[in-house]
C-alpha positions as CSV (number, residue, x, y, z in Angstrom):
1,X,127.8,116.5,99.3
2,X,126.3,119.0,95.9
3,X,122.8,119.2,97.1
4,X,120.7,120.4,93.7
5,X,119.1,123.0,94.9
6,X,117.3,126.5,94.1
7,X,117.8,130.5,94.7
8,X,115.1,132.9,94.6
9,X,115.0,136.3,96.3
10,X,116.6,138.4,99.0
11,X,116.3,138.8,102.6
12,X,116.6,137.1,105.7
13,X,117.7,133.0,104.3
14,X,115.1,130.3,104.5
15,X,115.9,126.9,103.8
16,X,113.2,124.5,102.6
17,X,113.4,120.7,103.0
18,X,110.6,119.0,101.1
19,X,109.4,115.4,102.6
20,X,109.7,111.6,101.2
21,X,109.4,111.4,97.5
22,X,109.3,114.9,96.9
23,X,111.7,117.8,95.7
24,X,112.5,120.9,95.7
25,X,110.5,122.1,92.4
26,X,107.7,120.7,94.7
27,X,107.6,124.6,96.6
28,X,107.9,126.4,93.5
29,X,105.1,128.3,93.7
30,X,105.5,129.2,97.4
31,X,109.2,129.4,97.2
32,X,108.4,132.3,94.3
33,X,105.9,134.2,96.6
34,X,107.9,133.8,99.7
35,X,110.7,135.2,97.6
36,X,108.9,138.6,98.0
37,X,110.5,139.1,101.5
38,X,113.2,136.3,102.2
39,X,115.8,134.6,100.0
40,X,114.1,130.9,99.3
41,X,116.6,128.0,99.2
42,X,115.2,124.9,98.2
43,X,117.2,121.7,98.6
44,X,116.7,118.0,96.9
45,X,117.8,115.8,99.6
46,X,120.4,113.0,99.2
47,X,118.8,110.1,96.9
48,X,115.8,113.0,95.4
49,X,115.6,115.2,92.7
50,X,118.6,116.1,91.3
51,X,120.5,115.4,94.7
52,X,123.3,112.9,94.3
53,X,122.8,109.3,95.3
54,X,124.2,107.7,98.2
55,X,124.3,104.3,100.1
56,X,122.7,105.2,103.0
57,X,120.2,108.2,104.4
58,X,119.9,108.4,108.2
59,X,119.0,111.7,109.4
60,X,122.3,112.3,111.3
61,X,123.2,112.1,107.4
62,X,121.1,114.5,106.0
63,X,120.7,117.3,108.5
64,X,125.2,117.0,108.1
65,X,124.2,117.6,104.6
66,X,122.0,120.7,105.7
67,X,124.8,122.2,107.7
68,X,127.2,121.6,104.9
69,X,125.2,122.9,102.9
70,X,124.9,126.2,104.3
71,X,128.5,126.3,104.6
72,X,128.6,126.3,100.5
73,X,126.3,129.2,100.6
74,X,129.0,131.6,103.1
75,X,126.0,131.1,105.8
76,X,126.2,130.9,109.0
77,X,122.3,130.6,109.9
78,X,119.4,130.3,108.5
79,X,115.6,129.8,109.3
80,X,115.0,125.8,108.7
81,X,111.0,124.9,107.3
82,X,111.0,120.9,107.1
83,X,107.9,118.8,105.9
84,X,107.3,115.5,107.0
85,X,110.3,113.7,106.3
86,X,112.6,117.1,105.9
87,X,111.0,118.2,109.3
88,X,112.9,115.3,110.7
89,X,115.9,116.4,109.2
90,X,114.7,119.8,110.2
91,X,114.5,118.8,113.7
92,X,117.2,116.8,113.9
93,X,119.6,120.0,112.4
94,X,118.7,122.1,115.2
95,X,119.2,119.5,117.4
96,X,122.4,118.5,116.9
97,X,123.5,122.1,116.1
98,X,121.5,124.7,117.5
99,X,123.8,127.6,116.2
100,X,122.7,127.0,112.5
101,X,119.1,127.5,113.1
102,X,117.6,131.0,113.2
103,X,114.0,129.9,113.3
104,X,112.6,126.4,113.3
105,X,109.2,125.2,111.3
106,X,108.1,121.7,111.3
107,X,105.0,120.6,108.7
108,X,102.8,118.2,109.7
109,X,105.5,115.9,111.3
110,X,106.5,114.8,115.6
111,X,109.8,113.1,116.2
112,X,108.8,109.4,116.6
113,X,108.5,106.4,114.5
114,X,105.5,105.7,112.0
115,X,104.5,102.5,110.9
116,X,106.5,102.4,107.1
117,X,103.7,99.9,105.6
118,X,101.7,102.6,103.4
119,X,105.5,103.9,102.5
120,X,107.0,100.4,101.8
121,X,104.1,99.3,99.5
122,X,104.6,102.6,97.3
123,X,108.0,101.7,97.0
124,X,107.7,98.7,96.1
125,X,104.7,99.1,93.3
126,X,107.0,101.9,92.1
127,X,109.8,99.1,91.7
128,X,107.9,97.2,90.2
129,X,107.0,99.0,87.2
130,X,109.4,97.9,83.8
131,X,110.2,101.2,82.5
132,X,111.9,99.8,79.4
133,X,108.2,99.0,78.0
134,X,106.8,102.8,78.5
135,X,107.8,105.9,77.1
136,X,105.9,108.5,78.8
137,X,105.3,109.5,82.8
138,X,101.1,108.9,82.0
139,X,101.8,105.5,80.6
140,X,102.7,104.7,84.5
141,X,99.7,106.0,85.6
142,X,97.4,103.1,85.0
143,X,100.3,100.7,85.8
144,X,100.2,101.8,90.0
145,X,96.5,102.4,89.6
146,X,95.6,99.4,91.4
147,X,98.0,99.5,94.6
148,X,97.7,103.0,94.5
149,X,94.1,104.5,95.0
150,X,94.7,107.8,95.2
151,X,95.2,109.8,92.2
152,X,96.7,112.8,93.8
153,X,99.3,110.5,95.5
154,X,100.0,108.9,92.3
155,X,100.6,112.3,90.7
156,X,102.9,113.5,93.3
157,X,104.9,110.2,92.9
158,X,105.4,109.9,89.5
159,X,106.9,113.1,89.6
160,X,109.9,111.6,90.2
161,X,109.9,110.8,86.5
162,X,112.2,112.1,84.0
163,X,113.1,111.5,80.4
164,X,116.8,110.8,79.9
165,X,118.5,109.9,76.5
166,X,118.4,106.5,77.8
167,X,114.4,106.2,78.4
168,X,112.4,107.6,81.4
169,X,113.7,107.1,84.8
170,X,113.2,107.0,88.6
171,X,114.6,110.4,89.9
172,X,114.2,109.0,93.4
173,X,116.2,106.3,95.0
174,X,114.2,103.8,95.4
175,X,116.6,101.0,96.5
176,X,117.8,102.9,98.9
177,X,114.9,104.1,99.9
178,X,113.8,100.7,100.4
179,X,116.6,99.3,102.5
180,X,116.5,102.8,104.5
181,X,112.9,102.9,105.3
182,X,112.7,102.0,109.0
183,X,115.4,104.6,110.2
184,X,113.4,107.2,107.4
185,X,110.0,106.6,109.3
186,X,112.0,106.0,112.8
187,X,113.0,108.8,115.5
188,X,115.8,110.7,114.6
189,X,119.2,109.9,116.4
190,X,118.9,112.7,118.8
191,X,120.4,112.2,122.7
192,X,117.3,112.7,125.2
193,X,119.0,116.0,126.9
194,X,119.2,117.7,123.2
195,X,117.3,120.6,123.4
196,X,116.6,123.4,120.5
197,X,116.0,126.9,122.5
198,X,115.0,128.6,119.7
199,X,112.0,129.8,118.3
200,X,110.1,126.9,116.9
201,X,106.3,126.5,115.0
202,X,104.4,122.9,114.5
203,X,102.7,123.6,111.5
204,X,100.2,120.7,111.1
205,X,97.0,119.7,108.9
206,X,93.8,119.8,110.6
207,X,92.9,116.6,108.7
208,X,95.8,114.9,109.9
209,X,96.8,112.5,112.0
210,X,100.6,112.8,112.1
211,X,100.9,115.1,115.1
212,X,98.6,114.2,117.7
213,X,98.1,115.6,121.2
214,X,100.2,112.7,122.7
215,X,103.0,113.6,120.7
216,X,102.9,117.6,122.7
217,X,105.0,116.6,126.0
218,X,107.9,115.3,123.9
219,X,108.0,118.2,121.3
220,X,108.0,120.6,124.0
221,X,110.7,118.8,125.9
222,X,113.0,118.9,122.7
223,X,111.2,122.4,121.6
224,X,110.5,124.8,124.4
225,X,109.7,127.6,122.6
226,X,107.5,125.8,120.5
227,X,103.8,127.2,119.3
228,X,101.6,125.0,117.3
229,X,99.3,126.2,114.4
230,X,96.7,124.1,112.9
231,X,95.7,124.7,109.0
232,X,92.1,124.3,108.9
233,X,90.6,121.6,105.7
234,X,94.2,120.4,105.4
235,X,95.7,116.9,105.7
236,X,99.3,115.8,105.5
237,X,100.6,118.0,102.0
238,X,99.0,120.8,104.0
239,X,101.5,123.2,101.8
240,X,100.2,121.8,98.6
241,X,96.3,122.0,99.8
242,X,96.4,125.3,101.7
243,X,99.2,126.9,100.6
244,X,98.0,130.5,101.2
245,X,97.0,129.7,105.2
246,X,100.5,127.9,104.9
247,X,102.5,130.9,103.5
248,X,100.4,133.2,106.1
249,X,101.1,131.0,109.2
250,X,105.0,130.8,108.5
251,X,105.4,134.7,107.6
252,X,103.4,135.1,110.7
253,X,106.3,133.2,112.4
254,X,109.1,134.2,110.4
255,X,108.3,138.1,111.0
């Protein structure tokens, strides 16, 4: 597996892994500040971005692409930030191979299944749209409008969109994505014993409701080194709505 992925700066390695429908360009702007002190790698995960496609995405999957990935770049560890969807891959990397993991951050994501309703509809509006009869990402826009409320979401979504010689296209795989949905939103294949010793940080949106208090026991079982941060005013994209409290809570941690 190529991951398409991104460089920036010098230091101690940090590997970002952005969530469902999203990218590495996504963390440009932190990525380019962070870059200030650590060398920022940002990854498009299998089926995203510019990330080949592939049949199938279980976590077990992707965090093997993580590791691989690494190995590609001569390193032997690195710190690991995951959000939502990467911070299950995130998880499920230092998991399965502790070794590989300097320092662990999970955004605004616990390790257990989520109802993929919300996710599926996306998907499906998103399939749903004839390319062939627009020419232009904003000609989209009013074509989702009406399953998709949320302009913001809608923004971040059709991001995915790129012109090719051949028309615009999907960037993101949405078939698979599709047919992969309930292991994407389930609990990562991890064994009950697994255990992650290292230094880890919950990083989670104030606003939210992914991480919840009944969700602690279990991510301290797997994490017992764990310390959770909340980012005041910020929901899920807590990077994208507070990115300076985000940027301060993680070089808090990574320091």
């Amino acid at each position: 597996m190529e991951l398409a992925f991104q460089d920036i700066g010098e230091g101690d390695p940090v590997v970002i892994i952005h969530g469902l429908f999203g990218a590495a360009k996504n963390w440009n702007s932190i990525a380019k500040q962070m870059a200030r002190r650590y060398r920022i790698l940002t990854v498009d995960l299998r089926n995203h971005g510019s990330s080949p496609w592939t049949d199938t995405m279980s976590y077990v999957e992707m965090a093997d692409d993580i590791a691989e990935f690494l190995d590609q770049r001569g390193l032997d560890q690195a710190n690991i930030v995951g959000h939502s969807m990467g911070g299950k891959v995130a998880m499920t990397l230092a998991l399965r191979q502790p070794e590989r993991v300097s320092k662990l951050c999970v955004a605004d994501i616990a390790p257990v299944k989520y109802p993929q309703s919300v996710f599926k509809s996306y998907i499906e509006k998103l399939q749903s749209v004839d390319l062939s009869s627009v020419s232009r990402r904003s000609q989209v826009d009013p074509l989702i409008s009406d399953a998709i409320e949320s302009r913001s979401v809608r923004a971040f979504l059709l991001g995915n969109l790129i012109s090719t010689d051949e028309g615009i296209k999907w960037q993101v795989n949405l078939d698979v994505l599709g047919r992969e949905l309930d292991s994407i939103v389930g609990v990562p294949a991890i064994r009950p014993d697994s255990k992650y010793e290292g230094e880890t940080l919950f990083l989670t949106g104030a606003q939210s409701d992914y991480v919840q208090s009944s969700h602690h026991q279990l991510i301290k079982h797997l994490f017992p080194k764990v310390k959770f941060h909340s980012i005041a005013e910020a929901g899920h994209w807590l990077h994208a709505e507070k990115p300076h409290e985000f940027m301060d809570a993680l070089n808090g941690f990574l320091s």
